[in-house]
KEKE-3310 file (N, C-alpha, C; in steps of 0.2 Angstrom, whole numbers, plus 5000, padded with zeros to 4 digits):
npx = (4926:4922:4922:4932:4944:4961:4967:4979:4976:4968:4968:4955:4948:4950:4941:4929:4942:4944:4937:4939:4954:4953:4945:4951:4963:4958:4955:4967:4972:4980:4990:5005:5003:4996:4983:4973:4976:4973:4966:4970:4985:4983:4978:4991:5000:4997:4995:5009:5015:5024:5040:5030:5016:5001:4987:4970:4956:4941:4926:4911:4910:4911:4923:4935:4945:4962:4979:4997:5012:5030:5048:5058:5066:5079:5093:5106:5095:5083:5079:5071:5052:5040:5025:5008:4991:4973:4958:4940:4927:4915:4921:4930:4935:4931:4939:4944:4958:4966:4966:4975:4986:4989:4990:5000:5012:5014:5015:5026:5035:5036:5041:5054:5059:5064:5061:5048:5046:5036:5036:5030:5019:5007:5005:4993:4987:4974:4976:4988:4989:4983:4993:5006:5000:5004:5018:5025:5036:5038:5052:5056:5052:5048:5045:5032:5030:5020:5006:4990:4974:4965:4971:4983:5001:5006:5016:5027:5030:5041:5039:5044:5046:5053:5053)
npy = (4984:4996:5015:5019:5030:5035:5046:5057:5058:5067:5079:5078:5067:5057:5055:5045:5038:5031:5022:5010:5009:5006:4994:4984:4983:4980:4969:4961:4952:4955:4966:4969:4979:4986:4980:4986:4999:5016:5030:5044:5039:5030:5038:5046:5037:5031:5044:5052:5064:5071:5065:5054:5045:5046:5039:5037:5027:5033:5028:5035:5046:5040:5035:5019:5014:5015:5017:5016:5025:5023:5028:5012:5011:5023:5031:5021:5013:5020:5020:5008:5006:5004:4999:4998:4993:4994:4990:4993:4984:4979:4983:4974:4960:4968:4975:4987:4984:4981:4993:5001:4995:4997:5010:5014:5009:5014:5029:5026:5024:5036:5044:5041:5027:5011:4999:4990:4984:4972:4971:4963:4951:4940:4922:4919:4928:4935:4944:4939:4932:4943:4953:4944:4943:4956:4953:4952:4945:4931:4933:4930:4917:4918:4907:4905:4918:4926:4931:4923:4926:4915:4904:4904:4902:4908:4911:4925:4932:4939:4952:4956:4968:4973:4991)
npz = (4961:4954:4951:4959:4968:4971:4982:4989:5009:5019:5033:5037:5034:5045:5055:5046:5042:5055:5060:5053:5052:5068:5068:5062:5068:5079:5076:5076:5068:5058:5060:5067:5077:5094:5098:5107:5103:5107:5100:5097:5098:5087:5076:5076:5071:5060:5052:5050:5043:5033:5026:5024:5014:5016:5011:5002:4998:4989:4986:4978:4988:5000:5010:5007:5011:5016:5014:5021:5017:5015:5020:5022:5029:5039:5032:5023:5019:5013:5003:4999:5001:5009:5012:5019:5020:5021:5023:5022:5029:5024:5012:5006:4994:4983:4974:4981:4987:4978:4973:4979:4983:4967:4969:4976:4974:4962:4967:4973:4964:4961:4971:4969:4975:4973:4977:4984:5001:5011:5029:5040:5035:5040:5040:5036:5028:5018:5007:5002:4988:4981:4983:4978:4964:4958:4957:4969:4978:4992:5002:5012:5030:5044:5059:5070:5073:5076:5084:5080:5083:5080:5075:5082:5085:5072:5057:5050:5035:5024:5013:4995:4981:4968:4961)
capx = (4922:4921:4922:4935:4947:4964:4970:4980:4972:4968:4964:4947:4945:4951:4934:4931:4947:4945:4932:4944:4960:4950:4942:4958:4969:4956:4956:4973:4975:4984:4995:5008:5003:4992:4976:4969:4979:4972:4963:4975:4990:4984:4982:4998:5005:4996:4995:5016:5015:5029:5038:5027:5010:4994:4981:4963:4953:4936:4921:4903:4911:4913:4930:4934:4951:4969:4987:5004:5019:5036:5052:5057:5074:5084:5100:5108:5089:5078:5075:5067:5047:5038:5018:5005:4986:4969:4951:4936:4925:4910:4923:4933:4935:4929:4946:4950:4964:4971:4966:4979:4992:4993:4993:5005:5018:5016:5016:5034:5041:5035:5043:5061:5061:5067:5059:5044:5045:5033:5040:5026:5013:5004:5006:4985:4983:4971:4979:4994:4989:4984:5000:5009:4998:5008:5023:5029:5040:5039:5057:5059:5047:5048:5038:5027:5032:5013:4999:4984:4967:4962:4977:4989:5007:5010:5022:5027:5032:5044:5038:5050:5047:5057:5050)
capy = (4989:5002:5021:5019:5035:5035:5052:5059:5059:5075:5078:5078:5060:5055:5052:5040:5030:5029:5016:5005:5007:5004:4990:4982:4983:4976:4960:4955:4945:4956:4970:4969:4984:4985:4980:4991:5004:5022:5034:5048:5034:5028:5043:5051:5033:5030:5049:5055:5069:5073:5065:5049:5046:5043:5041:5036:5027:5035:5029:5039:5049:5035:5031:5011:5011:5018:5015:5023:5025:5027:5024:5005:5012:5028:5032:5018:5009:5023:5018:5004:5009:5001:4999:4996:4994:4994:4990:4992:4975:4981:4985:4969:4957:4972:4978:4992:4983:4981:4999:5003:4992:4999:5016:5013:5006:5022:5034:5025:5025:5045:5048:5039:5022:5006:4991:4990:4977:4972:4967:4956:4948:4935:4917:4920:4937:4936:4947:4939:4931:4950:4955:4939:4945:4962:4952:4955:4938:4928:4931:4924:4917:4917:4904:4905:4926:4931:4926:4923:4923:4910:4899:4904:4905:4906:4914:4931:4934:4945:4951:4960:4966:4978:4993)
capz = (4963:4949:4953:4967:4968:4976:4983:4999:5014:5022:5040:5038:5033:5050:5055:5043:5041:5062:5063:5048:5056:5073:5065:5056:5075:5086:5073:5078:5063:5053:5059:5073:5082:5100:5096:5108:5102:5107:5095:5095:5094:5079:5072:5075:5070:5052:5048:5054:5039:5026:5018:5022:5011:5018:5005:5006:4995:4991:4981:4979:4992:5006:5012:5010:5013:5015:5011:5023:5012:5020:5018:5026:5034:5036:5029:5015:5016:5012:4993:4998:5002:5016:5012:5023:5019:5028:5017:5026:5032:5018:5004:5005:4990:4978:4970:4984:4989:4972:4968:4983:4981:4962:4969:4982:4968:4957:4971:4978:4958:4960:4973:4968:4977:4968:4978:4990:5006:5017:5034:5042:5031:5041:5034:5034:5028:5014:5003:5000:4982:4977:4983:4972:4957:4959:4957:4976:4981:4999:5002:5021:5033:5052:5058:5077:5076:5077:5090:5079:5088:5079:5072:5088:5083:5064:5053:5046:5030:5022:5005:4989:4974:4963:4957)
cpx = (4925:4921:4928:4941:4953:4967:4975:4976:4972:4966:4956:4945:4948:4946:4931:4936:4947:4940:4936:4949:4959:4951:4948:4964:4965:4954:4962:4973:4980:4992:4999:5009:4995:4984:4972:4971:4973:4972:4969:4983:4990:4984:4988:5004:5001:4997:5003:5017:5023:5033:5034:5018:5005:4989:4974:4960:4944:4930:4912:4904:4911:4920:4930:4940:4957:4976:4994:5009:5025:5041:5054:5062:5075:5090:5102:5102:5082:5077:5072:5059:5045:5029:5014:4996:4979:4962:4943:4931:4922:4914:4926:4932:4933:4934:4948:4957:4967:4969:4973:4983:4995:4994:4999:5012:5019:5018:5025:5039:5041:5041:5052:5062:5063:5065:5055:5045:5038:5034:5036:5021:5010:5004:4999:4981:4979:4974:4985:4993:4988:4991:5005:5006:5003:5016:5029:5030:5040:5048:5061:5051:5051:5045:5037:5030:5027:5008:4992:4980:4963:4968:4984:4995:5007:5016:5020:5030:5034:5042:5040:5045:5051:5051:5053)
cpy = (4995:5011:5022:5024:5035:5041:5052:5060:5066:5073:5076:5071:5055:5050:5046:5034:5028:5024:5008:5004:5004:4994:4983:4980:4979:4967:4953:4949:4947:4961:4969:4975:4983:4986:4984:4998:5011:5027:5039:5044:5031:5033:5047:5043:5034:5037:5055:5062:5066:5069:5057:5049:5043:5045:5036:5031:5027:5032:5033:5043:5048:5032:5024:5010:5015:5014:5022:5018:5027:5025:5019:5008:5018:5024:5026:5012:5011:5024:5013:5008:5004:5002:4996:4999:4992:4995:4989:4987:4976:4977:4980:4963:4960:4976:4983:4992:4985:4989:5002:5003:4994:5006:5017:5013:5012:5027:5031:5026:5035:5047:5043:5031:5017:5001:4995:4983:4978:4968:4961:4956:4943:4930:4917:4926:4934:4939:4944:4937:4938:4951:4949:4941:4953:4963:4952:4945:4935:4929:4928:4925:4917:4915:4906:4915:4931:4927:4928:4923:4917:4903:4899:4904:4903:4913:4919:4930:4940:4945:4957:4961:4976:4984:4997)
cpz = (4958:4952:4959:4965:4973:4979:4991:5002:5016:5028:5043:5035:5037:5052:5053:5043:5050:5061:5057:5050:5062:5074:5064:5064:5079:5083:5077:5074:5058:5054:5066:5079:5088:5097:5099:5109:5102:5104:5092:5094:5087:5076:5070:5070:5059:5047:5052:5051:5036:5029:5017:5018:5015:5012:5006:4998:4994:4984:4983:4987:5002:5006:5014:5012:5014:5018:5015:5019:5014:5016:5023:5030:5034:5034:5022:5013:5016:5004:4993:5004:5005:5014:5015:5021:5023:5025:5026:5023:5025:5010:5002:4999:4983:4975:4977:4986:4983:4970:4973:4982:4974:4961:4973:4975:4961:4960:4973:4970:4959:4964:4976:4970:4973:4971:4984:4995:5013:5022:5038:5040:5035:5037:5031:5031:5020:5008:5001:4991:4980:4977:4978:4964:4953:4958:4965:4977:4989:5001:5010:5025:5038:5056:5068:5079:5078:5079:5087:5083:5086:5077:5076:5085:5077:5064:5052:5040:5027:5014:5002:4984:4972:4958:4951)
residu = (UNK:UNK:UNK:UNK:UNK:UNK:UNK:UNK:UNK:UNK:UNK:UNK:UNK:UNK:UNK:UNK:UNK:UNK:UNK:UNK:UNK:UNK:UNK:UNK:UNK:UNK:UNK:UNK:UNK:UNK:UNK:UNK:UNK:UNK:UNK:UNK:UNK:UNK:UNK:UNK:UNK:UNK:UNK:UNK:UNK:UNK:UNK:UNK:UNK:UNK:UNK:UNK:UNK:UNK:UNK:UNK:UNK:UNK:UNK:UNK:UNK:UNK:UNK:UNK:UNK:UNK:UNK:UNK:UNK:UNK:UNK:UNK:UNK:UNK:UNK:UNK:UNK:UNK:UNK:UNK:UNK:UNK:UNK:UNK:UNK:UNK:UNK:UNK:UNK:UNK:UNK:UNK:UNK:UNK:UNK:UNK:UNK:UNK:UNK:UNK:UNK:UNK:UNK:UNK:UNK:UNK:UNK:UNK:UNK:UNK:UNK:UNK:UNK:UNK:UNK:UNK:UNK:UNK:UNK:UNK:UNK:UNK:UNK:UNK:UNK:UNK:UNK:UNK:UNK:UNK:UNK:UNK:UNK:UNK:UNK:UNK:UNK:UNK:UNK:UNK:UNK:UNK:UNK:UNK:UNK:UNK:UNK:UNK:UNK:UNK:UNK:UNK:UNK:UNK:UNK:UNK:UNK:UNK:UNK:UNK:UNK:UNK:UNK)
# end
């Protein structure tokens, strides 16, 4: 998808990213948080404020997706950046991820980090070859540690890379 914009998020695209983060929870195929997680719990969860990023991705002045930026740890494991993304259904297969993923990876060199990990990947998540094209490594699996709705206990995946 062509024209796709990444910026920070502001308050006011709440509205918006609520029916994608919604969306994206009550799937229960990707992220290991309570599917029927509560409006104002996700919000306070995906939008925490400073110093983590929330950023949107907007084309023709439709939000299709967004990207939280943190750091994975405190104290001696806060230089490793912790990224978590969230495409809405429509936008899916049209670059927004990869336009997220390569903003996420510049926003974490900005803001000093030296490696990104993602703690639980799905053995099923779709995206993991984007993510492999980005250079981010499998480096431990965990097998029956997430209850698909459709495929019942698979794996999580721990995925590296060096930025």
């Amino acid at each position: 998808m062509t024209g796709v914009a990444i910026r920070e998020a502001e308050a006011t695209d709440w509205p918006a990213l609520w029916p994608i983060v919604r969306d994206v929870l009550r799937a229960a195929d990707t992220y290991t948080m309570p599917p029927d997680m509560a409006e104002a719990e996700a919000r306070a969860w995906w939008f925490p404020g400073a110093p983590d990023g929330t950023r949107v991705a907007v084309a023709e002045g439709t939000v299709l997706g967004t990207s939280h930026l943190s750091a994975n740890r405190q104290g001696p494991g806060d230089h490793v950046m912790n990224a978590s993304y969230m495409v809405a259904a429509a936008a899916r297969g049209k670059g927004v991820g990869r336009a997220l993923v390569e903003d996420s990876l510049n926003w974490g060199r900005a803001q000093g980090f030296r490696a990104v990990v993602f703690n639980a990947v799905t053995e099923v998540n779709p995206a993991i070859p984007l993510y492999q094209s980005f250079g981010f490594r499998i480096v431990g699996t965990v097998p029956g540690t997430f209850r698909h709705p459709e495929h019942g206990d698979i794996a999580l995946h721990v995925m590296h890379k060096v930025l």
